[in-house]
N, C-alpha and C positions, 0 to 999 in steps of 0.2 A: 518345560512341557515334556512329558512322557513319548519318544518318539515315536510313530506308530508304523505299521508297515503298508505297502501300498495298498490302495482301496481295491476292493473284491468285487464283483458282479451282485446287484442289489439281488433278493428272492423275499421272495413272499411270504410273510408269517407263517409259523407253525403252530398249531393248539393242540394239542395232545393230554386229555386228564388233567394234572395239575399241572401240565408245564405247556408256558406259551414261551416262544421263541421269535420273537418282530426279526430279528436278523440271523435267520439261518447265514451261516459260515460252514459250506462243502470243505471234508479234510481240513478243519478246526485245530487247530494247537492247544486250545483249553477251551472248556464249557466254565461259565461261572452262575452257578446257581443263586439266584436272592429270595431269601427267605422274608415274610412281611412279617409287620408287628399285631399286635391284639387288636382285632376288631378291624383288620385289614384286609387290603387284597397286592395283589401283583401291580395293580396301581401307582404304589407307594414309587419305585421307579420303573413309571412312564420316561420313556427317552431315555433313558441309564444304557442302554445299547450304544450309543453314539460318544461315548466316554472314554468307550477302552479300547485299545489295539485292533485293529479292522480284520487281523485274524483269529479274535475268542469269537466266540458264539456264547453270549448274553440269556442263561434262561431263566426268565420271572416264574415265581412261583403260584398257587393259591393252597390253600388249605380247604377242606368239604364244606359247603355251604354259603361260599359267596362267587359272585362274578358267572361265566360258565358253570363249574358248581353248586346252583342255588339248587339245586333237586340233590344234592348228595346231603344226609344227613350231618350235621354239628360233628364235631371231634373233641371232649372234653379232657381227655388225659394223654397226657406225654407221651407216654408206650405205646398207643396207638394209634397216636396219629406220627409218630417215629415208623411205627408200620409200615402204612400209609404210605408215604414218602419213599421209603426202603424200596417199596414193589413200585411205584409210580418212577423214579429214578433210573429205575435199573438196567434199560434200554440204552439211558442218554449217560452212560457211565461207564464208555467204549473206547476215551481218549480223557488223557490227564484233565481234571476239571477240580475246582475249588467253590468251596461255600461262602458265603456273607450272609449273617442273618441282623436284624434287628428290632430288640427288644424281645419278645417273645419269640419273631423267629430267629435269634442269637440261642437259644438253650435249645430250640428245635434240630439247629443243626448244631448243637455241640452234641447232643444225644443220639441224631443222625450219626453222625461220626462214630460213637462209642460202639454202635451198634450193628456197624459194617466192618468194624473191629473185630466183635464179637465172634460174626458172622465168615471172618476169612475174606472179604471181600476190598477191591483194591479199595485205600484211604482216596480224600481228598489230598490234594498237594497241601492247602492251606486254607485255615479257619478264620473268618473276619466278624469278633463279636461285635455288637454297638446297642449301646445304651442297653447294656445287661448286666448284672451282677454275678460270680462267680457263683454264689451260693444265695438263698433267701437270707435278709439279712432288716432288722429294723431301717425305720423312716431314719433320714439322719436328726439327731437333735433328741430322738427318744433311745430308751432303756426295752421299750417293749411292742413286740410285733403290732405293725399297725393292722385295723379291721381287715377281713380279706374284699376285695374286691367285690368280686361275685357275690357276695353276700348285702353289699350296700342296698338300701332301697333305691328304685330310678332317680328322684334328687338327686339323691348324693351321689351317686354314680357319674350322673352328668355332670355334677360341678364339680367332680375330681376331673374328667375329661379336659373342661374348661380350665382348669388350673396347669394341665399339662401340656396341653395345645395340643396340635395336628389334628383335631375332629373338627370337622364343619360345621358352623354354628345352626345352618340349617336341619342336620342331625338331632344334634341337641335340643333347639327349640322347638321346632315344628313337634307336633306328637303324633302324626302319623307318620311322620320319617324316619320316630324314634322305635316308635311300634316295630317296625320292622328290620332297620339295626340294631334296636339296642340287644335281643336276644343274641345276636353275635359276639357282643362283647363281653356279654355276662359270660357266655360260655368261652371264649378265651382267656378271659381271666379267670375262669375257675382252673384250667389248664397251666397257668402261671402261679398262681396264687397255692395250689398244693403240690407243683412240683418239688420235689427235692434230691441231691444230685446224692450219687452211691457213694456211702462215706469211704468206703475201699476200693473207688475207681483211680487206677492207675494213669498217669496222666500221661495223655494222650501224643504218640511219636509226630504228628502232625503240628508243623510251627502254626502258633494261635499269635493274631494281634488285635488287639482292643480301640474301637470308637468312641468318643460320647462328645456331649457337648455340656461345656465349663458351666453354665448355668442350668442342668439339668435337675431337678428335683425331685429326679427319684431314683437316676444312679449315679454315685461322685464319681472324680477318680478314681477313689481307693477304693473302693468294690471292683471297679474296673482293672487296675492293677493285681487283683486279685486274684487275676487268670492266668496269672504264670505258675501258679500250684497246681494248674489242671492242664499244664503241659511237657515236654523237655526240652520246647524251646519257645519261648515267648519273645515275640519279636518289638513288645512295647504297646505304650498307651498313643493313640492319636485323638488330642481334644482339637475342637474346633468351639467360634463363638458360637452362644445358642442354647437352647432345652433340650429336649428331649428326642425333639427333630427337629434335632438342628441340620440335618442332611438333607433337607428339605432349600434350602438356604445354600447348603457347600457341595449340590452335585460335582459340580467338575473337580472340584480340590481330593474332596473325599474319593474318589473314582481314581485320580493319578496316587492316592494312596495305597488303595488295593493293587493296582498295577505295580507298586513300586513293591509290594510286601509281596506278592506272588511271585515276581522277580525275583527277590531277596530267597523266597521259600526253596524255588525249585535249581537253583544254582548248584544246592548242596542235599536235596531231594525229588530230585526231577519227579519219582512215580513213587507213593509208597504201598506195600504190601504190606498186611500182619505179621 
């Protein structure tokens, strides 16, 4: 088990725009941001604060349009909901902190990152992708880009959902529950579904390490491993049993892994600058 340091005086949630913080930590040693997946919220981890070291400070994310949010309009493309982010962050980016995103929010915060690059602004310590592919890349088993998402009709939209797991089947079936989520998902997947990463991005001085799960069908390994081209230091793949969320299944394992790869990050990059 990941040793942790002594426990700290509980306080009270913080909600701030896109970022809730259930465990403010006064004079913090790291912020770690968690980015959700398509058609998510900051839900994805509930409890994930109680995981890691009793001196990070834990901040769950949302993107415009769900949770808090539901009066802020949709964000359909990368660049701008990278924005977004940029200026909602920018407060809580005052002491060493790192990213985790997954699945969609995995290429949110690797684009986050490029973009604070860009901008002269301090880096994360360390990138945590899961269940996301280095670049769009076909279904495994075919030759040719499969349909994009966002474009499915609602059937099939949902019964790709059901084939992937993590959607509540009450979502899916019900049609007034879908009425109201499913516009979420169509619009995050139209944000995944025509991202694509800058063929001349220089890989990024921030150590990246890769999540997924062995049974995932819709990113292997090797797309996974594929993220050490988009680094200069790639710290490795971590599979666990399971699909797509499988992290759903392996909180506490997956948790002493980011801990142990933030570890590993900042030994030899405690804070980086452009």
């Amino acid at each position: 088990m990941v040793p942790r340091t002594a426990a700290l005086p509980a306080r009270r949630p913080l909600a701030h725009g896109a970022v809730t913080c259930p465990r403010p930590v006064p004079g913090a040693a790291l912020r770690l941001f968690l980015f959700h997946h398509a058609g998510g919220s900051h839900l994805l981890y509930r409890n994930w604060e109680h995981e890691f070291p009793s001196d990070w400070e834990v901040c769950v994310l949302d993107a415009p349009g769900r949770g808090r949010l539901s009066g802020v309009p949709l964000i359909d493309n990368t660049d701008a909901l990278v924005t977004y982010f940029a200026r909602e962050l920018q407060p809580w980016t005052d002491r060493p902190f790192a990213f985790f995103g997954h699945s969609m929010g995995s290429l949110v915060a690797y684009e986050l990152t490029r973009r604070l690059a860009a901008e002269g602004r301090t880096l994360p310590v360390w990138l945590g992708v899961s269940a996301c592919g280095a670049a769009p890349q076909p279904a495994r088993g075919t030759t040719t880009t499969p349909r994009a998402r966002h474009l499915l009709t609602d059937d099939e939209l949902r019964d790709w959902l059901r084939s992937v797991g993590g959607t509540p089947s009450a979502v899916l079936d019900e049609e007034a529950t879908w009425s109201y989520f499913g516009p979420t998902f169509r619009n995050d997947f139209a944000l995944v579904d025509t991202w694509r990463p800058a063929p001349d991005a220089e890989p990024l001085r921030v150590p990246v390490s890769a999540f997924g799960g062995a049974d995932d069908p819709v990113v292997g390994r090797e797309r996974l491993a594929a993220w050490a081209g988009r680094t200069e230091r790639f710290l490795g793949v971590n599979m666990f049993d399971g699909g797509h969320f499988y992290l759903s299944e392996h909180r506490r394992p997956v948790a002493r892994r980011i801990t142990a790869a933030v570890a590993a990050a900042r030994r030899t990059t405690p804070e980086l600058r452009p």
